[in-house]
Backbone as CSV, one residue per row, in Angstrom:
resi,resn,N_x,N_y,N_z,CA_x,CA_y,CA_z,C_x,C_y,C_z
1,UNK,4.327,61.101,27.754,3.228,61.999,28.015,2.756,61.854,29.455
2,UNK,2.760,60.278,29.933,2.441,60.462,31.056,3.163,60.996,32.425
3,UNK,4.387,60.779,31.841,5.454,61.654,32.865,5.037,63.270,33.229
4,UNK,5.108,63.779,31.444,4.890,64.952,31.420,3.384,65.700,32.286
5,UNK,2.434,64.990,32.163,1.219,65.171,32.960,1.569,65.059,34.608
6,UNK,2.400,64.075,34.274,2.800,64.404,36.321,3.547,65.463,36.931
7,UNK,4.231,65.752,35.813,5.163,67.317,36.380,4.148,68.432,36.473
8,UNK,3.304,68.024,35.192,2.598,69.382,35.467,1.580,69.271,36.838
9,UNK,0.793,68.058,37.238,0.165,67.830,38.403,1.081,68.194,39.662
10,UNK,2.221,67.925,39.528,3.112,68.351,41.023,3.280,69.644,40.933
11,UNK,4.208,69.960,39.697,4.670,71.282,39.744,3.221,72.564,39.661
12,UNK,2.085,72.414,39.246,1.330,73.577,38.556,1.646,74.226,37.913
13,UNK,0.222,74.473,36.793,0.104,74.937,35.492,1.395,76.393,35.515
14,UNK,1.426,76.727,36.636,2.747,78.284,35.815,4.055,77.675,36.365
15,UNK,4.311,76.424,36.818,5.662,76.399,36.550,6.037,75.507,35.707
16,UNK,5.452,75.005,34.820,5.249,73.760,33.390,6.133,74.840,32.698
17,UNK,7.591,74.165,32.279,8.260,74.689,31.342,8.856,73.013,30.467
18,UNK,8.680,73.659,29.081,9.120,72.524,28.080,9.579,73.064,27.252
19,UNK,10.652,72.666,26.584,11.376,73.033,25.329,10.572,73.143,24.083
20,UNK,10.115,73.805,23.116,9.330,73.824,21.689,9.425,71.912,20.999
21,UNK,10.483,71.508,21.285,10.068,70.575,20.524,9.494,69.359,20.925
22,UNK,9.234,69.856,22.429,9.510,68.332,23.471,7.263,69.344,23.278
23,UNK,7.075,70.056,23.250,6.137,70.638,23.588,5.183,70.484,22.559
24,UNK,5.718,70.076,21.015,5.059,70.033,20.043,4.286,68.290,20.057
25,UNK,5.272,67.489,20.468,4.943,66.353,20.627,3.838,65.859,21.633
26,UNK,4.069,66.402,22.590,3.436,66.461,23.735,1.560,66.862,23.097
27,UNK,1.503,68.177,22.558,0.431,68.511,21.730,-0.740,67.246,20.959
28,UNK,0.421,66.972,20.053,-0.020,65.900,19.412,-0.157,64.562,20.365
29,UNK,0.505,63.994,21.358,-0.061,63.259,22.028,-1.541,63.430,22.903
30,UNK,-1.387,64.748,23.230,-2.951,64.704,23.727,-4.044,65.213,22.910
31,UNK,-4.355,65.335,21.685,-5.043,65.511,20.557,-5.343,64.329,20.278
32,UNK,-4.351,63.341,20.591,-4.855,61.467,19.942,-5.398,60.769,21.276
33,UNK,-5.198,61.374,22.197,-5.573,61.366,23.875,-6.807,61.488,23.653
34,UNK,-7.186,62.834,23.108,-8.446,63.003,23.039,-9.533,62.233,21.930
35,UNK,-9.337,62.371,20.947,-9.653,62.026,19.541,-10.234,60.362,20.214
36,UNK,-9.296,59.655,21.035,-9.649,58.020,21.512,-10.847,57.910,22.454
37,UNK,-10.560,59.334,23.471,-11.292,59.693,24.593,-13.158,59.564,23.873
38,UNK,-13.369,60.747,23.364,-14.214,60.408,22.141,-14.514,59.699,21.718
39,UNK,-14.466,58.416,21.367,-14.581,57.514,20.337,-14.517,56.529,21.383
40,UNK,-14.430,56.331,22.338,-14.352,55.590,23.002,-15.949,55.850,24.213
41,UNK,-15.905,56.706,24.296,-17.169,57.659,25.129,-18.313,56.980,24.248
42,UNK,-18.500,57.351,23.006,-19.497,56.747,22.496,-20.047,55.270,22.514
43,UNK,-18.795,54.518,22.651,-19.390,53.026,22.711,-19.555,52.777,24.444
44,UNK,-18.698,53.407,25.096,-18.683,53.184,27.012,-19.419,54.258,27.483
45,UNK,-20.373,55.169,26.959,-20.425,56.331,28.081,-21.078,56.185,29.149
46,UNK,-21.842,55.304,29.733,-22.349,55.106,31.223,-21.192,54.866,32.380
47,UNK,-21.465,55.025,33.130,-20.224,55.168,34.225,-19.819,53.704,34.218
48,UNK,-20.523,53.090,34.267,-20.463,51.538,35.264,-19.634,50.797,33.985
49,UNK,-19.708,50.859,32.389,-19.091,50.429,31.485,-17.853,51.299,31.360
50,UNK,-17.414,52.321,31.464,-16.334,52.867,31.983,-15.435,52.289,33.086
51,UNK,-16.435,52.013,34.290,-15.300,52.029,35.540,-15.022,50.300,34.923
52,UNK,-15.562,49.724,34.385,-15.707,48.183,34.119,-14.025,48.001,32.463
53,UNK,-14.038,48.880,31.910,-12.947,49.702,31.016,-11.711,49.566,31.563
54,UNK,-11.628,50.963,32.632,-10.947,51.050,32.900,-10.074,50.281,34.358
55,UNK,-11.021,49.503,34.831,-10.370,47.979,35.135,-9.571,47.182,34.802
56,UNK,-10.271,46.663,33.254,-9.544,45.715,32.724,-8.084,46.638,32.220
57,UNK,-8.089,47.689,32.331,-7.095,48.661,31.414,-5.823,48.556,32.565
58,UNK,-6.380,48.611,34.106,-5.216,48.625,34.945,-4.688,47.264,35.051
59,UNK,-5.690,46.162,35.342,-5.239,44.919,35.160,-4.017,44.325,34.008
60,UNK,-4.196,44.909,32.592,-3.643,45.296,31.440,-2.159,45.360,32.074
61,UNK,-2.200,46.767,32.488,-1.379,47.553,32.963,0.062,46.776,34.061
62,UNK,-0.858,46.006,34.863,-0.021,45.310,35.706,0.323,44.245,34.875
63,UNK,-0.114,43.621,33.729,1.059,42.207,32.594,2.158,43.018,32.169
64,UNK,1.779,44.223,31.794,2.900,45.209,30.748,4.174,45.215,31.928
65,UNK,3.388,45.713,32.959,4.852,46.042,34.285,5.409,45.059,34.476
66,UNK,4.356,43.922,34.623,5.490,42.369,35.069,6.632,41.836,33.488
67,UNK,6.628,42.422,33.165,7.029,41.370,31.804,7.665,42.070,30.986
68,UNK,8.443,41.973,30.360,9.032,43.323,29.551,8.250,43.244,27.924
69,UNK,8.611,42.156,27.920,8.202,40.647,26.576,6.409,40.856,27.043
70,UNK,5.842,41.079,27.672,4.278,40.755,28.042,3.348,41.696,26.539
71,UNK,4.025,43.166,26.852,3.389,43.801,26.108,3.596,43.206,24.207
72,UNK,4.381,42.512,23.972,4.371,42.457,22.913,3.445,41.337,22.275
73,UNK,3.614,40.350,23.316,2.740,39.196,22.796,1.070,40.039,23.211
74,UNK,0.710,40.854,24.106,-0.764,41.323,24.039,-0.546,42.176,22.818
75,UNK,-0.162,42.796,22.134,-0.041,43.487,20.807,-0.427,42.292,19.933
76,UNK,0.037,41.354,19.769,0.069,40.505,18.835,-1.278,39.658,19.080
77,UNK,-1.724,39.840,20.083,-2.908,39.000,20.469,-2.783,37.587,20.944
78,UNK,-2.046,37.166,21.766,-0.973,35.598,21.722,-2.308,34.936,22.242
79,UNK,-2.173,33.310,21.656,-3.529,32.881,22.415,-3.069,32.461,23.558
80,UNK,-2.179,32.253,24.276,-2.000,31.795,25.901,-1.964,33.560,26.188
81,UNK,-1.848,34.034,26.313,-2.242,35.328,26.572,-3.380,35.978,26.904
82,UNK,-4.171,35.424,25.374,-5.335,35.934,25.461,-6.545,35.344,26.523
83,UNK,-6.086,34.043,26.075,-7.201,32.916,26.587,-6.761,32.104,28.257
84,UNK,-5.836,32.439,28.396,-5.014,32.300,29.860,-4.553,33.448,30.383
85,UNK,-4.060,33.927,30.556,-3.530,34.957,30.982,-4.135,36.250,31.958
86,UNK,-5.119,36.866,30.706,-5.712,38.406,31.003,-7.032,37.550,31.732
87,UNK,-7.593,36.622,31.431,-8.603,36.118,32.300,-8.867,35.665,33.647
88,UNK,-7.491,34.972,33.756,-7.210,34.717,35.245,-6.597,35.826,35.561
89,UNK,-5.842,36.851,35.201,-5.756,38.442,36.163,-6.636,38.848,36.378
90,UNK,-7.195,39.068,35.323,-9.039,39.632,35.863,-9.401,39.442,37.164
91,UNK,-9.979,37.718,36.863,-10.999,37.147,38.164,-9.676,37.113,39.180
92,UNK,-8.666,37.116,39.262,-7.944,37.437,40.582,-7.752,38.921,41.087
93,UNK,-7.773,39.831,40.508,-8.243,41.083,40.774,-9.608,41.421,40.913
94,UNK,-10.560,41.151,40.492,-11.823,41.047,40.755,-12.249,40.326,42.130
95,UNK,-11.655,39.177,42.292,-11.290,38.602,43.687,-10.731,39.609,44.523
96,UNK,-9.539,40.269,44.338,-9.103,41.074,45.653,-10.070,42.287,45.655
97,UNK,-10.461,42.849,44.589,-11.192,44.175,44.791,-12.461,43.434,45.486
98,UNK,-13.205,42.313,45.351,-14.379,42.382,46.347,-14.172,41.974,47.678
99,UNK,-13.017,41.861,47.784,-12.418,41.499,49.154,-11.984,42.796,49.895
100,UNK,-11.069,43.842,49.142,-10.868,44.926,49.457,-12.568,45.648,49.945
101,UNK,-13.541,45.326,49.308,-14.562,46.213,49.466,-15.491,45.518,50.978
102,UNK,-14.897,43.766,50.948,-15.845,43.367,52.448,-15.095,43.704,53.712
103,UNK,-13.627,43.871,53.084,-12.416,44.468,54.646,-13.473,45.693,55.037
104,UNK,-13.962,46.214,54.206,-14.349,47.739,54.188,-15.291,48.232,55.734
């Protein structure tokens, strides 16, 4: 889905062509896109618990990329994972972003 959102961001909305079945899926992925979006709004909706969200979500993001094996043990909830791992990415990203912001 997220591929598909980038073609359509490069290419624009009238040259987005998809096959019916690749298109049906696609549907249903952003219906559960949304449905989370929602439900998620309600417990985060102030900005600052959002941008604070979607932080930890990129941080996330960078174990999944390093590791092939990463994402499975955060599925599973691993305790060196949990309790080592995502904590010290954090405060080391939290470290460079307030550093990024005193370069500023």
């Amino acid at each position: 889905m997220k591929q598909g959102l980038c073609a359509l961001f490069a290419t624009g909305i009238n040259f987005w062509k998809v096959p019916v079945e690749f298109n049906k899926k696609f549907v249903e992925d952003l219906l559960k896109l949304i449905d989370w979006e929602l439900i998620v709004e309600r417990f985060f909706g102030n900005d600052l618990l959002r941008d604070q969200i979607n932080f930890a979500a990129d941080c996330l993001e960078n174990i999944a990329k390093a590791n092939g094996l990463a994402e499975k043990y955060l599925v599973k909830q691993d305790l060196n994972s949990m309790e080592l791992a995502v904590p010290r990415l954090l405060a080391f990203k939290t470290v460079q972003k307030m550093r990024l912001h005193k370069d500023r």
